[in-house]
C-alpha positions as CSV (number, residue, x, y, z in Angstrom):
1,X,46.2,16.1,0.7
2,X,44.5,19.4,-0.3
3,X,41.3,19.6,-1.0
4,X,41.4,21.2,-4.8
5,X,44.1,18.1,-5.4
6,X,41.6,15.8,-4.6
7,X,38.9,17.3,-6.5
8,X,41.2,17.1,-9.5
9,X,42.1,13.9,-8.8
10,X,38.5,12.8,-8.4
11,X,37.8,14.3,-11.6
12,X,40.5,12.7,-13.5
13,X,39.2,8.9,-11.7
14,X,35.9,9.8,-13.2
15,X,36.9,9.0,-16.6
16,X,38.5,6.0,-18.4
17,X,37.5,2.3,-18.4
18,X,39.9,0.5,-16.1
19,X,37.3,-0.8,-13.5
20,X,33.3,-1.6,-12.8
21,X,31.4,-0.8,-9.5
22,X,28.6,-3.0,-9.9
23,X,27.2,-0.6,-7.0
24,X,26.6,2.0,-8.8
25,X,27.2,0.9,-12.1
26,X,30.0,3.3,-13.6
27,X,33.3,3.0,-15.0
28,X,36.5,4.7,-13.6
29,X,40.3,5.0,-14.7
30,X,41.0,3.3,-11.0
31,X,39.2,3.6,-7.5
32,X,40.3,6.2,-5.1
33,X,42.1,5.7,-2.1
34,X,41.1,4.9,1.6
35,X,42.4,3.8,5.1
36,X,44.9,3.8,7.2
37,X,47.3,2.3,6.4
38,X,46.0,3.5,2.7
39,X,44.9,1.1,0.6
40,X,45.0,2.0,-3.1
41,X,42.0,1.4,-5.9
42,X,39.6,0.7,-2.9
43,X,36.9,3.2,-3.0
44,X,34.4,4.0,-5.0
45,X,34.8,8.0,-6.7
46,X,30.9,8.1,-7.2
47,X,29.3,5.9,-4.7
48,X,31.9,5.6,-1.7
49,X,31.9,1.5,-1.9
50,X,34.2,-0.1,-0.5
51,X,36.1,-3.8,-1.5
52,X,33.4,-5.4,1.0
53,X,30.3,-3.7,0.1
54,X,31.2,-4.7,-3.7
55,X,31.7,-8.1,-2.9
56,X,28.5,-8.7,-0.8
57,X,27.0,-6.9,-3.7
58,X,28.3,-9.1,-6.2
59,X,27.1,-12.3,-3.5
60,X,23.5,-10.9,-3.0
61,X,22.7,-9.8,-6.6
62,X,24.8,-12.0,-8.8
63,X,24.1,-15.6,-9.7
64,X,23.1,-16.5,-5.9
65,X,19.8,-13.8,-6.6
66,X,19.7,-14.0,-2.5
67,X,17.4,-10.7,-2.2
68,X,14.0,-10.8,-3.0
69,X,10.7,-8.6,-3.1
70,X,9.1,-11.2,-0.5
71,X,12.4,-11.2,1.2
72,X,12.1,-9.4,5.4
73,X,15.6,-7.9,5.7
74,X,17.0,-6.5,9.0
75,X,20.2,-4.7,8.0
76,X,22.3,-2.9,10.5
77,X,24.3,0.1,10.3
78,X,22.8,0.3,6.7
79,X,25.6,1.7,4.2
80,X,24.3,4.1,2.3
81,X,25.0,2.4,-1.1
82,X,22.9,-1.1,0.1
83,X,19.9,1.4,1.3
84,X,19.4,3.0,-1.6
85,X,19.1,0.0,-3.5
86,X,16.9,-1.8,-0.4
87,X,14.5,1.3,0.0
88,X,13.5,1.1,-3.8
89,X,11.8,-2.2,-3.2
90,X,8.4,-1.6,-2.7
91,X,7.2,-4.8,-1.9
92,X,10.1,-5.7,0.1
93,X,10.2,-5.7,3.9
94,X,13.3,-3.8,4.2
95,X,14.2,-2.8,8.2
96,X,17.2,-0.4,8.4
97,X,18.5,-0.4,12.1
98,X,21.2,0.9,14.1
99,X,22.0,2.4,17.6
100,X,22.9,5.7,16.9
101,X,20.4,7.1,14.0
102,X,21.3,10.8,14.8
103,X,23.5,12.5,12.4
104,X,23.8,13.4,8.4
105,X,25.4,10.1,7.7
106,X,22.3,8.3,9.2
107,X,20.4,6.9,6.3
108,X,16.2,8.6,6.9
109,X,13.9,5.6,8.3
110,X,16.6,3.7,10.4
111,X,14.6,2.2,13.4
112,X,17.0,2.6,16.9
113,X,18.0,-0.7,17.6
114,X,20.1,-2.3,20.2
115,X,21.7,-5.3,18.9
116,X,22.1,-6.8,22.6
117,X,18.7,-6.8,22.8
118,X,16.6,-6.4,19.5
119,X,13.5,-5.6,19.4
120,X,11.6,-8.2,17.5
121,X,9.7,-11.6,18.2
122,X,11.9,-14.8,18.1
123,X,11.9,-15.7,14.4
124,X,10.7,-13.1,12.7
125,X,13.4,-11.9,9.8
126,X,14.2,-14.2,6.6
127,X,18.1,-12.6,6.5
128,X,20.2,-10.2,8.4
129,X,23.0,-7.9,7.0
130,X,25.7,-6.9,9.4
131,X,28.9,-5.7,8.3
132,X,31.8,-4.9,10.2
133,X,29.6,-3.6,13.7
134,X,30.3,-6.5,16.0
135,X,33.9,-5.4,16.2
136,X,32.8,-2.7,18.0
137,X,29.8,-4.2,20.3
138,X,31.1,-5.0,24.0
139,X,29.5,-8.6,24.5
140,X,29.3,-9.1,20.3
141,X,28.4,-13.3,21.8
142,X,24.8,-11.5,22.7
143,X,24.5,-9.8,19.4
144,X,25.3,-13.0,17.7
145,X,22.5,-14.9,19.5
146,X,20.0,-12.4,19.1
147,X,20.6,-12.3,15.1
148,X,19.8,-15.8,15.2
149,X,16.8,-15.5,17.7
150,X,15.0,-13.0,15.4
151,X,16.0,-15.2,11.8
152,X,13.4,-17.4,10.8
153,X,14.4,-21.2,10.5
154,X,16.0,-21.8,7.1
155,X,17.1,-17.9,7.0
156,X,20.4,-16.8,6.3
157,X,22.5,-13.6,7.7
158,X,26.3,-12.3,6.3
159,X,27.7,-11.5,9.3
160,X,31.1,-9.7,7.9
161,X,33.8,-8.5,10.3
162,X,37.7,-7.3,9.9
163,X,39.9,-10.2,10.7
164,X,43.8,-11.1,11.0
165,X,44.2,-14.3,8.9
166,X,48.0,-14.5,10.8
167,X,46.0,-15.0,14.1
168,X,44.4,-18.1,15.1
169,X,42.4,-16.8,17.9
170,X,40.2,-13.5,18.3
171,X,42.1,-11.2,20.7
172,X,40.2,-9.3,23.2
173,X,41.2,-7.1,26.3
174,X,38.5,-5.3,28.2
175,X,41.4,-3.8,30.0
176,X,42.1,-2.1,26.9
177,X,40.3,1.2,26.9
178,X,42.6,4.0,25.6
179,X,41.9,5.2,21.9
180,X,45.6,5.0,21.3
181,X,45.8,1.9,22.7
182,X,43.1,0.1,20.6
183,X,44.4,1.4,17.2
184,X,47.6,0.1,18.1
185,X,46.0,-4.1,19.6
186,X,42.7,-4.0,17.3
187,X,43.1,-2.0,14.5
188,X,41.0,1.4,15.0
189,X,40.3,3.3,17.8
190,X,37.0,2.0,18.1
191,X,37.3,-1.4,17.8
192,X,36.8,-3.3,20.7
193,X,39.0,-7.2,19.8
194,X,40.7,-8.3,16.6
195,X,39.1,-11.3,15.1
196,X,41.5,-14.2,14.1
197,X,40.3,-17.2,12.0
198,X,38.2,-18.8,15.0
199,X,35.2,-16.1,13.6
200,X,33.4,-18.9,12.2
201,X,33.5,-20.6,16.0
202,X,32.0,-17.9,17.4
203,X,29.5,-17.7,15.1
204,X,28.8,-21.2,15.2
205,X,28.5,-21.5,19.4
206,X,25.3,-19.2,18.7
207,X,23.8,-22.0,16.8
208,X,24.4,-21.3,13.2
209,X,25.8,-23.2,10.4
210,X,28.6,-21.4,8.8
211,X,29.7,-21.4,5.2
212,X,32.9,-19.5,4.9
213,X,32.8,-19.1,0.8
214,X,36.0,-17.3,-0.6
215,X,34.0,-15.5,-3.2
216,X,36.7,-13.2,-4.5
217,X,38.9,-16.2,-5.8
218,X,35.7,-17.4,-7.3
219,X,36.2,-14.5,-10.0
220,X,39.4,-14.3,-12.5
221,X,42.1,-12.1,-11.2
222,X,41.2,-9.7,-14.0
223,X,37.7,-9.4,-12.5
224,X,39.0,-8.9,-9.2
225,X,41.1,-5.7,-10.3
226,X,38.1,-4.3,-12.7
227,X,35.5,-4.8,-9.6
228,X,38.2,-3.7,-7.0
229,X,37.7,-6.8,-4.5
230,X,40.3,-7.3,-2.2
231,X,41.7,-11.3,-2.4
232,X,42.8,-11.0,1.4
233,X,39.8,-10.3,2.5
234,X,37.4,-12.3,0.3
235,X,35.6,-14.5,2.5
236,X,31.9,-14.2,2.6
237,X,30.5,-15.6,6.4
238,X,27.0,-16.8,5.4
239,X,25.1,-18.2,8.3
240,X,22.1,-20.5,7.8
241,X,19.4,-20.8,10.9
């Protein structure tokens, strides 16, 4: 699509009263487009969220009230629309991290972190925030341990990832290396396996406890048009330690 048609199309989004991004806080017509395959009303036209980043938004700031000042937060790959909202926190201990922090798109103050091997003493974070990175992490078993070496006992972590609700078992194939080739088994070029519905498992072999809460069907179906939450892919994965 042409640039000046999108514009005008963003423009025309901007107003109207159709739906609510409790990121951000503004109303819209309808949410803009995104994906491939493109999935309609999906992203935000001011603050780029996405269905998941409005849902775990609804989780952590809703009735639950997870996200406190006191409250030690590592939070990988940091979307932009959670770090602006984290940084403001004065009194919060707030630890942005990623691999790569080179880049525009790199929110300032993200610490280089290896999730195969992080950084920090056994038992040091209160909650973790990780969404949609272990997908793309070659031994994402390590990364799962090490989140819940580094969370404190009684600590929590939402450890979000795409996954295939028609597959039983997570599909992975080293063997598969080509871009081309990924898109086409796991869903984008960079993914590394497609999760099927044994995600809890794996998460659970690390030693957490797994509540798999199906959040978005705990709102009307009016409230899940207005916020723009996707029902097939609704499911919080909140770990306890």
């Amino acid at each position: 699509m042409k640039l000046g048609i999108q514009r005008t199309l963003r423009k025309w989004l901007l107003r109207g009263n159709n739906v609510y991004c409790p990121c951000c806080g503004k109303h819209f017509f309808a949410f803009w487009f995104f994906g491939k395959p493109i999935r309609f009303n999906a992203q935000c036209p001011a603050c780029n969220s996405l269905e998941r980043h409005r849902l775990i938004w609804l989780f952590l700031f809703g009735e639950n009230k997870l996200i406190t000042t006191s409250t030690k937060l590592l939070h990988i790959a940091p979307e932009k629309v959670f770090f602006k909202k984290f940084i403001r926190e004065k009194q919060m201990q707030y630890f942005p991290a990623d691999k790569f922090t080179t880049g525009h798109h790199y929110p300032r103050k993200t610490k280089k972190i290896d999730i195969l091997n992080i950084t920090y003493p056994d038992d040091f974070f209160d909650s973790i925030l990780c969404c949609h990175v272990l997908e793309h992490v070659d031994n994402d078993m390590q990364a799962i341990k090490e989140f819940y070496r580094v969370l404190k006992s009684g600590g929590w972590a939402i450890l979000q990832v795409p996954i295939d609700y028609n597959r039983a078992d997570t599909f992975e194939d080293k063997n598969i290396t080509a871009p081309e080739e990924r898109e086409k088994y796991f869903g984008q070029h960079d993914h590394l396996r497609l999760y099927g519905r044994d995600y809890p498992q794996r998460l659970m072999r690390a030693g957490f406890k797994v509540e798999c809460i199906d959040f978005c069907r705990s709102f009307s179906e009016e409230n899940q048009k207005r916020f723009g939450l996707d029902r097939n892919d609704g499911i919080i994965y909140f770990c306890k330690k």
